[in-house]
C-alpha positions in Angstrom: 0.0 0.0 0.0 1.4 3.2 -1.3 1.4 6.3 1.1 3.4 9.3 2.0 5.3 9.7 5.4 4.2 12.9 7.2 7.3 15.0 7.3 7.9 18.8 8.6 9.3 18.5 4.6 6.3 17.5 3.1 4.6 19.7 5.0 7.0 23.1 3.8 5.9 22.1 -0.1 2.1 22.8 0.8 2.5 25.8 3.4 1.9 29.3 2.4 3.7 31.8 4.3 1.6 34.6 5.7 1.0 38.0 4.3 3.3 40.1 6.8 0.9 42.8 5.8 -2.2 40.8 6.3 -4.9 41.9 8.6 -7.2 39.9 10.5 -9.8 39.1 7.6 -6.8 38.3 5.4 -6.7 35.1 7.5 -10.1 33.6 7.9 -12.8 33.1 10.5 -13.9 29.6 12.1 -16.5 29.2 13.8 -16.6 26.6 16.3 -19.8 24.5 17.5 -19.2 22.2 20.3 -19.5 21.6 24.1 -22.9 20.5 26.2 -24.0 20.2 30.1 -22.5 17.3 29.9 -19.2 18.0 28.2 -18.6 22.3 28.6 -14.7 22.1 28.1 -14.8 20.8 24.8 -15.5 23.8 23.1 -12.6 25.1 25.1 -10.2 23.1 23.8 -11.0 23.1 20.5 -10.9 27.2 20.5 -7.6 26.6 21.8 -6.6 24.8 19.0 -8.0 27.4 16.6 -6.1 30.2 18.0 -3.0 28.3 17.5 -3.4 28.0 14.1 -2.7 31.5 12.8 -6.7 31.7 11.7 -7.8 35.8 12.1 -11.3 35.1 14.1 -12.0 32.6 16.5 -15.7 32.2 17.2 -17.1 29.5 20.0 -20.7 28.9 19.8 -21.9 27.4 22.7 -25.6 26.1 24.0 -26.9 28.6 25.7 -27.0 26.2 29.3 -24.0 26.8 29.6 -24.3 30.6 30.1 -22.5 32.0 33.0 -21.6 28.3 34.0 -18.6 27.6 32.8 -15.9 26.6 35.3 -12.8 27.3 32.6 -10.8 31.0 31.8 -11.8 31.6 28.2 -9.0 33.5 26.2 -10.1 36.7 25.5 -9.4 36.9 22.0 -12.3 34.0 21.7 -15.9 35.3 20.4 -18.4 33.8 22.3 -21.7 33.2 21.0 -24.8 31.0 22.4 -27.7 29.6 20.5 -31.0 27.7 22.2 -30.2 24.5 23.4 -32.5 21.2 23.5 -31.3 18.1 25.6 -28.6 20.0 27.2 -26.7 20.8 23.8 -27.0 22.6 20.6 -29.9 23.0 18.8 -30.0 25.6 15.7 -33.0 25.5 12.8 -32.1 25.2 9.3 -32.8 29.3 8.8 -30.3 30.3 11.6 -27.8 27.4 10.2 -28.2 29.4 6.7 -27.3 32.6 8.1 -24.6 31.7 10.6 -22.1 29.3 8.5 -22.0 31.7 5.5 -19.9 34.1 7.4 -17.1 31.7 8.1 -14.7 30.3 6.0 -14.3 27.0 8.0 -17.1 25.6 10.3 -16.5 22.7 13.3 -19.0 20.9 14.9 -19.4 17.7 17.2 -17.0 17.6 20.1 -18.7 17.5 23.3 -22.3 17.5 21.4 -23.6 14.1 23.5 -26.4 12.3 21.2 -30.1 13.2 20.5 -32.5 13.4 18.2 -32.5 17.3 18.4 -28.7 17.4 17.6 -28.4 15.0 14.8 -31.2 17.6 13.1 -29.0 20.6 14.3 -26.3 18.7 12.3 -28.3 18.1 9.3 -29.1 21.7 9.5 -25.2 23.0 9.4 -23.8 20.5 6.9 -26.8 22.0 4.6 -25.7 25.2 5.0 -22.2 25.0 5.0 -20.2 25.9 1.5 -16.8 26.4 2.4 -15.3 24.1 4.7 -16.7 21.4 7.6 -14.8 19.8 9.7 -17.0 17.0 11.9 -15.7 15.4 14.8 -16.5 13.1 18.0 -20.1 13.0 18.5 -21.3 14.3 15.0 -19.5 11.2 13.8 -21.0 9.0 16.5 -24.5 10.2 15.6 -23.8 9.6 12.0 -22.6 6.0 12.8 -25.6 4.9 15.2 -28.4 6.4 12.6 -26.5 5.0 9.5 -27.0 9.0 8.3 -24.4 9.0 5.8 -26.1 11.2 3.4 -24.9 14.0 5.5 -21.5 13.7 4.2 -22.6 12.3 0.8 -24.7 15.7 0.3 -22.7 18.6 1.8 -21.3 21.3 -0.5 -18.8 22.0 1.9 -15.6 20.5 1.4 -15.7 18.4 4.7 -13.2 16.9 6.8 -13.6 13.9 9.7 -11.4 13.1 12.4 -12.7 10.1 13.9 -10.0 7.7 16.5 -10.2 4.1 16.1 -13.7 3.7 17.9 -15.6 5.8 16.1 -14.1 4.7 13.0 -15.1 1.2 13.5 -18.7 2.6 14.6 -18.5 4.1 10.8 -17.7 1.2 9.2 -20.4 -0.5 11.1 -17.7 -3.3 12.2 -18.0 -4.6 15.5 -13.8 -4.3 15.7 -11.5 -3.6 13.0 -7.8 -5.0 12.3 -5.0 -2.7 13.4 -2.8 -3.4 10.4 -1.6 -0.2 8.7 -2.3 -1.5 5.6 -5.8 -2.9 6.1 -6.3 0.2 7.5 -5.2 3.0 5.0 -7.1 0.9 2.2 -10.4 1.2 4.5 -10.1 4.8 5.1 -9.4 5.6 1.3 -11.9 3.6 0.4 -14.8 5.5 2.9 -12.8 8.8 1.5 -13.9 7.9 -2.1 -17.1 6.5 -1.1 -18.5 9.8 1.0 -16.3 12.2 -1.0 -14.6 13.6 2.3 -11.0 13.9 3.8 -10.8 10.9 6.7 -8.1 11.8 10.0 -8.4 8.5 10.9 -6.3 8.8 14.6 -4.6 5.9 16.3 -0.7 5.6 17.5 -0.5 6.0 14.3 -2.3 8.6 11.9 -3.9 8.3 8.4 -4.7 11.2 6.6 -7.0 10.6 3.1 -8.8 12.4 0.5 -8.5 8.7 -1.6 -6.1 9.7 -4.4 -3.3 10.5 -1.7 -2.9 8.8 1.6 -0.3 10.2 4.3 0.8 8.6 7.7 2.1 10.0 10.9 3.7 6.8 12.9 4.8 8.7 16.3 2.9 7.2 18.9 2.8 9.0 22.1 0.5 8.0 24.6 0.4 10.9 26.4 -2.0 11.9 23.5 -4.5 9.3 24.7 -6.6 11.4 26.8 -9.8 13.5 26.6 -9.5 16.7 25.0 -6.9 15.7 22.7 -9.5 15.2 19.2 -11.4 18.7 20.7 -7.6 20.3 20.2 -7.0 18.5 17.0 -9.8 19.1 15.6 -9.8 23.1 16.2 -6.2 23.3 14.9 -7.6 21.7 11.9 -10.4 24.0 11.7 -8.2 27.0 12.0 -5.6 25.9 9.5 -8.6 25.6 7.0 -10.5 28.8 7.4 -6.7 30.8 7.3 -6.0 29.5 3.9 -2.1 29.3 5.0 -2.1 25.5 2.8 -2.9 25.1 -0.9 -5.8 22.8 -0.4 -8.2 21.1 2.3 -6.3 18.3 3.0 -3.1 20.3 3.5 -4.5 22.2 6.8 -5.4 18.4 7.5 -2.1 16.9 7.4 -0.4 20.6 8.9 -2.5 20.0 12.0 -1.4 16.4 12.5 2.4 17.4 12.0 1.7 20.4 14.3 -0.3 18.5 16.7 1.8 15.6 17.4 5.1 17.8 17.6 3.6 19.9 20.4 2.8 16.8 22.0 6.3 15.3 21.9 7.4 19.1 23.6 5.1 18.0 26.3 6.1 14.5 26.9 9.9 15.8 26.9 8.8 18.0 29.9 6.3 16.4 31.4 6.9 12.5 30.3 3.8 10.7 28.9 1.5 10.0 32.4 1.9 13.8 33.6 1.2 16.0 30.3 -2.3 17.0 29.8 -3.7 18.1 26.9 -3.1 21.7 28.1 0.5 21.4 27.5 0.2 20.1 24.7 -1.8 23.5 23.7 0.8 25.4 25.3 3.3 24.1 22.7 1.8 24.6 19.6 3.4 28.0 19.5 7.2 26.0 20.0 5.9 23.4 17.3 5.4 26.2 14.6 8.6 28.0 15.8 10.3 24.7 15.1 8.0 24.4 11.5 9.1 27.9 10.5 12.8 27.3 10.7 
């Protein structure tokens, strides 16, 4: 099975270097949709992420629940918005998802959503809506797994991205468990890539990045990375990366936040070791991981 190493390299043929008289609308807004009452810091983290990434507006869209209750220091440069909430967690109408993706050139929804009949029509509603780029993580993928709702990716106009780990990977496959092999397992991820015409971040120790004509691996386990928050970081560096346009396509800011994503985490195992770091630290070092990326 053919595939390209992820390499800081590989990454430098794709990157484009920012405008050093670009403003903040030169680079982009994302919007990010994510957290619930049962899961508030997800949104966190994933803004996090965003604001590594050299996007120019970070927005967090948050069910309105969690209004004055959350037990976290927001950055300040984060935008805070909340919407109506149903079940604890989101819940937007097809006319408000109209008018809110437009204005952002890369959307994120899912982590932290939990699973209900009211948010898998809230998602409907957004990938509809969406034009420019979708990125779907965590529970959006669970919820497209458990109702077999695959026409959301199939229809969306956005160019989408999914980050799904090995679980909900498996749940989208509908296997009950699914062989470890790199091999076995790039050839299934391309193949879902062609099939729903989206870019797959299929995360394990090691990470498989697809659109179905290219297929690139990261092999640098590091279990430090194997703890909650780490997909919400991901997956907002991802976002960020894509609504900055600093990559020539989609699956560029894809493979950029892997290569980012993973170096900041081997900055925080070498000061922390693998049982200590938390997924903050690894936050905290996306600045040395570009600084390092830059050279």
């Amino acid at each position: 099975m053919n595939f390209q190493e992820l390499t800081k390299l590989f990454c430098k043929r794709f990157y484009i270097p920012r405008r050093v008289d670009g403003h903040k609308g030169t680079f982009g807004k994302v919007l990010i949709m994510a957290g619930s009452e049962a899961y508030p810091g997800a949104g966190i983290m994933a803004a996090n992420g965003a604001l590594r990434s050299g996007v120019g507006i970070v927005t967090l869209a948050l069910p309105e629940t969690l209004k004055g209750c959350l037990p976290f220091t927001i950055s300040p440069e984060i935008i805070l918005r909340y919407f109506p909430a149903k079940d604890g967690g989101f819940y937007i109408s097809k006319q408000q998802a109209v008018g809110l993706c437009n204005g952002y050139d890369a959307v994120l929804a899912g982590c932290g959503w939990g699973k209900s009949v009211s948010r898998l029509e809230c998602l409907t509603n957004i990938s509809e809506a969406c034009e420019n780029v979708l990125v779907l993580d965590a529970d959006a993928l669970n919820m497209i797994a458990e109702k077999k709702a695959y026409e959301i990716l199939d229809k969306c106009k956005a160019k989408t991205i999914i980050t799904p780990h090995i679980a909900e990977f498996t749940r989208l496959l509908q296997y009950s468990s699914l062989d470890l092999k790199l091999e076995n397992r790039i050839e299934l991820v391309n193949n879902f890539a062609k099939k729903h015409n989206t870019i797959v971040v299929q995360k394990s120790s090691s990470t498989i990045i697809s659109d179905s004509l290219k297929s690139i691996v990261l092999n640098k386990p590091n279990s430090g990375l194997a703890k909650g928050g780490s997909g919400d970081l991901l997956a907002g560096l991802i976002a960020g990366l894509a609504a900055s346009k600093q990559c020539k396509e989609v699956i560029d800011a894809a493979t950029l936040g892997v290569y980012l994503h993973s170096l900041a985490a081997e900055y925080a195992k070498d000061e922390y070791s693998e049982n200590a770091m938390t997924i903050a630290d690894v936050s905290n070092n996306i600045s040395k991981a570009w600084m390092e990326f830059l050279k």
